[in-house]
VOGU-3710 file (C-alpha; in Angstrom, 3 decimals, decimal comma):
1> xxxxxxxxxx> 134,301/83,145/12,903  136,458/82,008/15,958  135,771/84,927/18,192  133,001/84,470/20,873  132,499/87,982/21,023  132,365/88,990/17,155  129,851/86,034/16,817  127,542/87,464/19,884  128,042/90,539/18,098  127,151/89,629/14,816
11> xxxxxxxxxx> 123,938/87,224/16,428  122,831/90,210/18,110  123,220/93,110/15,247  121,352/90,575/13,030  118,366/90,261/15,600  118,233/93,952/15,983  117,990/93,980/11,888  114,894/91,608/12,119  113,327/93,674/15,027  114,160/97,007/13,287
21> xxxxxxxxxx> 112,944/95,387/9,649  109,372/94,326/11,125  108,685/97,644/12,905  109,754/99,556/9,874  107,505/97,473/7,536  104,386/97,884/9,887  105,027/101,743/9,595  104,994/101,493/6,057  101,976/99,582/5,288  99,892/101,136/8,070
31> xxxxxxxxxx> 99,904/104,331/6,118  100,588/103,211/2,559  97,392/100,789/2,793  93,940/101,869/3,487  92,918/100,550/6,634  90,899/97,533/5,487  94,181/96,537/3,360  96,110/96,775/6,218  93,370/94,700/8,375  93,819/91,944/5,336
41> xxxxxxxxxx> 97,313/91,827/5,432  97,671/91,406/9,410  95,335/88,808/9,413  97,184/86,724/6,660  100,416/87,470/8,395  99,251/86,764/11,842  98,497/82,984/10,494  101,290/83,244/8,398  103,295/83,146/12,129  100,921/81,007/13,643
51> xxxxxxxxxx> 101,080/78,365/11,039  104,419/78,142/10,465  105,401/78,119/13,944  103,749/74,443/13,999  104,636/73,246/10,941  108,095/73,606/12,474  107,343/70,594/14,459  110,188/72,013/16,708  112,725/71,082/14,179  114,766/74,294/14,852
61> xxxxxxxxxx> 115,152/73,268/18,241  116,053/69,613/17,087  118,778/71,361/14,858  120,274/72,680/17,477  120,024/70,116/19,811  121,414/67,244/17,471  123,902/69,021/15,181  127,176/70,742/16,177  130,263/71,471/13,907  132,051/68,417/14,312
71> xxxxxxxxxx> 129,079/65,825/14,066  127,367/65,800/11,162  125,191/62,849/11,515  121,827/64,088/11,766  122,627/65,931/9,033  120,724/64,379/6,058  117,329/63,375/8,705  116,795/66,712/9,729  116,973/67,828/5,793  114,966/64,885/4,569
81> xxxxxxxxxx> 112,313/66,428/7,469  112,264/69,747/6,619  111,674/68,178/2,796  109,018/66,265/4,001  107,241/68,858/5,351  107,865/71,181/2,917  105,855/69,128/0,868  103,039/68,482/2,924  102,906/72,233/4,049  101,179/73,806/0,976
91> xxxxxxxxxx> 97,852/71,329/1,286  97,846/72,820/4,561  98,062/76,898/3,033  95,276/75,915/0,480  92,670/74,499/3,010  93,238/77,307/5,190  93,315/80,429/2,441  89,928/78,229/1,544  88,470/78,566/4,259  89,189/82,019/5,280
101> xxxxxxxxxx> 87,939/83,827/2,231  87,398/84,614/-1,215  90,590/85,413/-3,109  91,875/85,067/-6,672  93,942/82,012/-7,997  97,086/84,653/-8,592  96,760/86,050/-4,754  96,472/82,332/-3,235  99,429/81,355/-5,340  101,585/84,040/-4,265
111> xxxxxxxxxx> 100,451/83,667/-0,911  101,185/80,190/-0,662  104,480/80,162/-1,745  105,355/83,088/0,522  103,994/80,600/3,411  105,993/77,729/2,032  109,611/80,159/1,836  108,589/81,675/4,964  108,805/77,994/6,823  111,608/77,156/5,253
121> xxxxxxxxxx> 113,547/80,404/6,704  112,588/79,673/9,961  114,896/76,467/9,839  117,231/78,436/7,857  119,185/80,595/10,606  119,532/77,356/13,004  122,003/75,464/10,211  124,312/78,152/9,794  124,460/78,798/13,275  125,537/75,223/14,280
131> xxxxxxxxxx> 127,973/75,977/11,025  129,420/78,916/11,903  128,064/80,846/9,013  126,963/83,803/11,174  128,091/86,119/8,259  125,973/84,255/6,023  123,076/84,460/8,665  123,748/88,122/8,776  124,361/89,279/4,696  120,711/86,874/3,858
141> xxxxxxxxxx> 118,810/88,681/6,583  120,243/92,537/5,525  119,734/91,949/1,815  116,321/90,631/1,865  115,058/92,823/4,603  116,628/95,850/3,205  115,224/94,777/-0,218  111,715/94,206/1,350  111,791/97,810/2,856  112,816/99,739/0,219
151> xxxxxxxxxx> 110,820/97,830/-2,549  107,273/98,313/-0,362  108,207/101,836/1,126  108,989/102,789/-3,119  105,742/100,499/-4,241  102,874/102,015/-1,445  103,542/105,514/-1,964  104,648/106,208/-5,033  103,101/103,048/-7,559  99,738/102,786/-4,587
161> xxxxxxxxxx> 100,611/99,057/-4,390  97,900/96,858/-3,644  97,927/93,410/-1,056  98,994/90,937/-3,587  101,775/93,394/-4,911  102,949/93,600/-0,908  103,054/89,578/-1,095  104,754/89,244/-4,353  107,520/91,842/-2,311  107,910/89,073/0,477
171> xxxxxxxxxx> 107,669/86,478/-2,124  111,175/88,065/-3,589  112,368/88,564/-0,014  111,871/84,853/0,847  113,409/83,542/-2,388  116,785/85,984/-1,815  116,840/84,053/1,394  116,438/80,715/0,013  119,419/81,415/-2,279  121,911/82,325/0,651
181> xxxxxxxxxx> 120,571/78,761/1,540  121,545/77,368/-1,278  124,933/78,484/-0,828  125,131/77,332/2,558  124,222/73,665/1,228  126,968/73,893/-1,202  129,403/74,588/1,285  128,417/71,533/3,607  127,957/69,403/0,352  130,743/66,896/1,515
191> xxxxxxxxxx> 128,869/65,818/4,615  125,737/65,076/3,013  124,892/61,218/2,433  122,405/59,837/-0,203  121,168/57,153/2,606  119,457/58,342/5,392  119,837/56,235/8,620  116,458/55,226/10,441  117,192/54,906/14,005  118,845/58,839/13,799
201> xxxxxxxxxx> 115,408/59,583/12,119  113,668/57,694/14,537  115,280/59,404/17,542  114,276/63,283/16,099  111,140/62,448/15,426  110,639/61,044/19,057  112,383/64,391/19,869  109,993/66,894/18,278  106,827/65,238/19,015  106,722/66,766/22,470
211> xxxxxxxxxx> 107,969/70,160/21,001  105,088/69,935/18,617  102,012/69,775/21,135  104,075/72,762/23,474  104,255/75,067/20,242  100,746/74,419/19,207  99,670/75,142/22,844  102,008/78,260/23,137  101,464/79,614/19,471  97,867/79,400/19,969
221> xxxxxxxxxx> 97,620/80,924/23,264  99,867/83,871/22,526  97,493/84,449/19,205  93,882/83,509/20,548  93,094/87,175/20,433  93,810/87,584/16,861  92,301/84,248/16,099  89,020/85,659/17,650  88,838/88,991/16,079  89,823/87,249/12,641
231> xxxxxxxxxx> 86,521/85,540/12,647  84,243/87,941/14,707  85,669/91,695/13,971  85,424/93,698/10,761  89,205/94,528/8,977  89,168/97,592/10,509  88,691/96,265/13,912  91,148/93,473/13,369  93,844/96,241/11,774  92,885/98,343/15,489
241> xxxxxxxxxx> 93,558/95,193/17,035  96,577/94,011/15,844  98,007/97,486/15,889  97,265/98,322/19,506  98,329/94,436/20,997  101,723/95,569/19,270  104,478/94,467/22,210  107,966/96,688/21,590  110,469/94,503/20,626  113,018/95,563/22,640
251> xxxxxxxxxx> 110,734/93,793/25,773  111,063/90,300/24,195  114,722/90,673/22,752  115,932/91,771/26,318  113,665/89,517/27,871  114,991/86,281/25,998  118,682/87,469/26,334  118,474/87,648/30,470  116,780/84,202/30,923  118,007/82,417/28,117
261> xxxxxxxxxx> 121,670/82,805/30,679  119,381/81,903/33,696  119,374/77,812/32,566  122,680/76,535/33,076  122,759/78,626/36,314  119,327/77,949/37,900  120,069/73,912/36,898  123,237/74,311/38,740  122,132/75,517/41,632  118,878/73,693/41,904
271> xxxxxxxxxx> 119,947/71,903/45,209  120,399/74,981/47,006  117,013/76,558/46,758  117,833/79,606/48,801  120,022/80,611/46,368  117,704/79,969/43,167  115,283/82,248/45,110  117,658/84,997/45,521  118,694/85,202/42,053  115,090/85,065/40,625
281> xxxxxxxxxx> 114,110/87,810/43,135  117,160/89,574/41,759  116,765/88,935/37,987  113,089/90,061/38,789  114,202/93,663/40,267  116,437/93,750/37,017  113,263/93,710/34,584  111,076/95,869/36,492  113,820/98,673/35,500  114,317/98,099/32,399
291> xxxxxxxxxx> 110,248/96,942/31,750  108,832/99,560/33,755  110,819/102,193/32,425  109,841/102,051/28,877  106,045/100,671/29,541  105,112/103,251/31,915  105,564/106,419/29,589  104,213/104,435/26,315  100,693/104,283/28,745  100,603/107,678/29,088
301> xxxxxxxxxx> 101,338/108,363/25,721  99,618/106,104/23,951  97,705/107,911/21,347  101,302/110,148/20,625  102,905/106,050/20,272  99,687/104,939/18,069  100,204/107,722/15,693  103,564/107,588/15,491  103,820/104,116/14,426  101,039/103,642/12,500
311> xxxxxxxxxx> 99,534/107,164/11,851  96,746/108,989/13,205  93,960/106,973/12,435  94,625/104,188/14,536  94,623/106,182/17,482  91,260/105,585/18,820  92,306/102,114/19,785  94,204/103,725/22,687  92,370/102,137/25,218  93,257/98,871/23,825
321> xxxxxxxxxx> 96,989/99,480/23,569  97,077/100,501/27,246  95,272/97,680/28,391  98,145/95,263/26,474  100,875/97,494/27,736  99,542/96,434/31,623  99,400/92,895/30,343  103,304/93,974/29,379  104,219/95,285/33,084  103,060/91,594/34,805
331> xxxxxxxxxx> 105,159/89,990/32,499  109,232/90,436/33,906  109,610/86,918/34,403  110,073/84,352/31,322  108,548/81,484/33,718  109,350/78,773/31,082  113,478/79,507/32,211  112,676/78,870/35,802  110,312/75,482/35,224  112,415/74,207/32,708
341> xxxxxxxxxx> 115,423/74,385/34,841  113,858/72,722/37,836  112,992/69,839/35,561  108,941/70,791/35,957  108,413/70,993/32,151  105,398/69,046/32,680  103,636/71,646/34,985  104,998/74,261/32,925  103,006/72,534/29,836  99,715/72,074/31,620
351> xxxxxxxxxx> 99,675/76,028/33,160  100,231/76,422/29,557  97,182/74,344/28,356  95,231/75,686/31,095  96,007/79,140/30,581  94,801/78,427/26,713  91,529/77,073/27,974  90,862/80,160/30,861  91,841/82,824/27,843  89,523/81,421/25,675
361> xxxxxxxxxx> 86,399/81,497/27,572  87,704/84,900/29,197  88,056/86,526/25,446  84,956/84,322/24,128  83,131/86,328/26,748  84,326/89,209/27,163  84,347/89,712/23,538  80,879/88,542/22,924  79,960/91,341/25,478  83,064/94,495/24,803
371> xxxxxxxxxx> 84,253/93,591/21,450  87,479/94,518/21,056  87,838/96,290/24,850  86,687/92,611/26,117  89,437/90,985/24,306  92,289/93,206/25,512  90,931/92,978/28,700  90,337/89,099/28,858  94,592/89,167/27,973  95,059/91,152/30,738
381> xxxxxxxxxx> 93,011/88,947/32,990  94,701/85,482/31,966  98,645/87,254/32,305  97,712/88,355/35,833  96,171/84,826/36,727  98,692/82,896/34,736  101,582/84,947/36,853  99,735/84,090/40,424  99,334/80,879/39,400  103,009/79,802/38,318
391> xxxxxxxxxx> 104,378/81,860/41,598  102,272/80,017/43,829  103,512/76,942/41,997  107,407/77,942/42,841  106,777/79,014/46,227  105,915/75,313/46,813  108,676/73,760/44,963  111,348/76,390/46,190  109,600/75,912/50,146  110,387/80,042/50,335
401> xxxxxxxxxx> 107,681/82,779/50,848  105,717/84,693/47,904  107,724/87,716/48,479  110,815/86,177/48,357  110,211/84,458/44,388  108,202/87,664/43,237  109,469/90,907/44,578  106,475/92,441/44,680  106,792/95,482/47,208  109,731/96,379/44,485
411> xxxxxxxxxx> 107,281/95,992/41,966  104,866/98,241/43,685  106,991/100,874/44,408  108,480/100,795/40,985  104,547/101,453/40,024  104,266/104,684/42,064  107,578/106,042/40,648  106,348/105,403/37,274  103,169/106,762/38,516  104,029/109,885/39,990
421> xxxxxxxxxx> 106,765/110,983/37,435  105,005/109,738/34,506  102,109/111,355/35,141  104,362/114,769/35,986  105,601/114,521/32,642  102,533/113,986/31,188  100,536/116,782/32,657  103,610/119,099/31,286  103,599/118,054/28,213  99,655/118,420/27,970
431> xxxxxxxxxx> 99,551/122,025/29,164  102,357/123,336/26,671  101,189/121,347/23,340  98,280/119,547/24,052  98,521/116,926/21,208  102,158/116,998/19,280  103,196/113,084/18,272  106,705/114,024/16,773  107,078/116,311/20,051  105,771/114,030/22,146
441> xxxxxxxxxx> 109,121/112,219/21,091  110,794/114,225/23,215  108,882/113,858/25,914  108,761/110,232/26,091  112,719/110,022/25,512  112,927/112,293/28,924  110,585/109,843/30,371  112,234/106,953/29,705  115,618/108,435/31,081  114,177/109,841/34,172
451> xxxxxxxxxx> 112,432/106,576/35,558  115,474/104,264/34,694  117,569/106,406/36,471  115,233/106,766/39,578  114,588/103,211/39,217  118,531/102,252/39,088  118,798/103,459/42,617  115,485/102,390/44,225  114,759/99,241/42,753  118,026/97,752/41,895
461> xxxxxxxxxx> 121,582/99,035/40,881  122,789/96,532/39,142  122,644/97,839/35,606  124,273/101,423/36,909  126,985/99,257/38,194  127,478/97,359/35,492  127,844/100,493/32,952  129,712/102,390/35,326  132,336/99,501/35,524  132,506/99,264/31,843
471> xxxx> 132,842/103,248/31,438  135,653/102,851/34,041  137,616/100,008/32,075  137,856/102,421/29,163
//
């Protein structure tokens, strides 16, 4: 695939299929599974993630970093890694499934293996796209996920599939996958070697360590919540909790596709720190927009978005999804962009560890004394202190003002836009049905529109411009 753009587009349709895949599949099983069943499955997914994000050992990153199309000679160490841990990985599954409770030889089996194909997919998309097998990429991640939907939309409410029939479903999924991988290895057969060279080995290995301790740290942090309420709440707390901490997609696809550009430019212009300041202020103004204008109605209607995701009986976790959508609206900077530019990845890793440690005994806490309120709120707490903390950080290192790396009278304002209209909305809506989730649709859609709009020529009109110049090219 030679064209830049059909290869963006095809890298970005396919992410949009994983996105649209997982929020369809939560839909599913939310009201196809009692809510206990549903707890279960959450909480052996939510390690599923946090598992096999460290047994990664940063690898994908490492295959991106040492391969490219015309070098193939990390080829066979990063393979002979992701065999090694491959094997290794499944001691790991047992102790944990051990530990965590009482289920059948058949169950652990099936979940194990979905663990072990699970890891290997996340190392999967990374070779073909340093191969240029985006079409591959693309027709393994549509035929498994499509096959996955259908098979557990089919199995829940018509056959009342059970949790291990769910798994044996993502069991399939992962082994569809693993055959588009064996294709791709057949096609780069000719570059691999039977010997594998020890210094190259030597060299990724001294590579990932690093990238190890970060995602443990990061993976950890991100999950601590979960981790908590796996071991203190009931399912049915755990399925509230899970449910209501859910962040939309769209914040983290948009999110990583803005400041995964903002690298090569803040590293250019590192010297001139006036300029890095402007551009972060501006890139800032940018996500309050977009994050503002889809956060802001979703708090308002958050029973309306609880029940129309995962049906009506999750909605009395409300309070809890509002609290995680604030968390959401402190978040329009990816700080790890910024740090990692400026060559601080050191003091980016130690906010990191310290924001672990401050959650921890926040949610510990809190939790002991709110239950599942506490926890929400403890995430709340450790985003907004996390956020001070790393601006105060860059005020120092950039020599500029707080104002001018965080724009927060924009920010401000943006809130009592959101506010005002919002709550307008809102209030309509209320008086004329009351309680209506598949009208409430409508309501949220208008929402959206209005403050994005509003917010395109108050905060910043950059996005207007932008779409405006592109309507005018065609």
């Amino acid at each position: 695939m030679n064209s830049l753009k059909l290869k963006s587009i095809f890298l970005g349709v396919n992410k949009v299929i994983i996105l649209s895949s997982n929020i369809l599949l939560l839909m599913i099983l939310s009201r196809g599974l009692s809510i206990d069943e549903y707890g279960e499955y959450r909480l052996l997914t939510t390690y599923l993630l946090i598992l096999n994000t460290i047994l990664t050992f940063g690898i994908p990153s490492a295959i991106m970093y040492f391969l490219n199309k015309n070098n193939n000679a990390f080829l066979n160490e990063l393979l002979f890694l992701t065999t090694m841990i491959s094997f290794v990985s499944p001691v790991v599954y047992t102790i944990f499934l051990l530990l965590i409770g009482d289920y059948s030889l058949s169950l652990m089996i099936v979940l194990i293996l979905v663990f072990l194909l699970n890891l290997l997919s996340l190392w999967q998309d990374n070779f073909y796209i340093i191969y240029d097998k985006i079409r591959l990429l693309f027709s393994s991640n549509v035929s498994a996920n499509g096959f996955l939907i259908c098979s557990i939309a089919i199995g829940t409410y018509f056959f009342n599939w059970d949790l291990k029939e769910v798994f044996i479903a993502m069991l399939i999924r992962e082994l569809i996958k693993l055959i588009y991988f064996f294709i791709f290895l057949i096609s780069v057969k000719k570059d691999l070697k039977v010997q594998i060279n020890k210094s190259d080995l030597n060299k990724i290995i001294a590579f990932i360590i690093p990238l190890f301790i970060a995602s443990l740290v990061t993976v950890v942090n991100m999950n601590i919540d979960k981790i908590y309420g796996s071991i203190f709440f009931t399912k049915k707390e755990f399925a509230f909790l899970a449910n209501a901490s859910y962040e939309i997609p769209i914040m983290s696809l948009l999110g990583y596709a803005v400041f995964n550009t903002l690298i090569p430019k803040i590293r250019n212009l590192q010297h001139n720190k006036r300029e890095v300041t402007i551009l972060w202020n501006r890139v800032g103004e940018i996500m309050i927009v977009i994050i503002f204008s889809i956060i802001i109605p979703l708090i308002f209607f958050s029973k309306e978005t609880l029940s129309i995701l995962f049906s009506e009986e999750y909605e009395a976790a409300y309070l809890v999804f509002i609290m995680y959508q604030l968390s959401a609206l402190s978040r329009i900077y990816i700080y790890s962009t910024i740090f990692l530019a400026l060559e601080k990845n050191k003091v980016y890793l130690m906010n990191t560890v310290i924001n672990l440690i401050v959650n921890s005994i926040l949610i510990v806490f809190f939790g002991w004394i709110f239950g599942i309120y506490g926890v929400a709120l403890a995430m709340l707490l450790t985003n907004i202190s996390l956020m001070i903390r790393q601006n105060i950080q860059l005020k120092k290192y950039l020599d500029c003002s707080i104002l001018e790396i965080y724009p927060l009278k924009k920010f401000l304002q943006a809130l009592l836009i959101g506010l005002i209209i919002s709550g307008s909305i809102f209030i309509i809506y209320k008086l004329l049905y009351s309680y209506d989730p598949l009208t409430s649709l409508i309501f949220i859609f208008i929402n959206v529109i209005l403050l994005f709009i509003v917010y395109s020529f108050t905060i910043n009109k950059e996005i207007v411009e932008f779409l405006w110049r592109v309507l005018v090219k065609k």
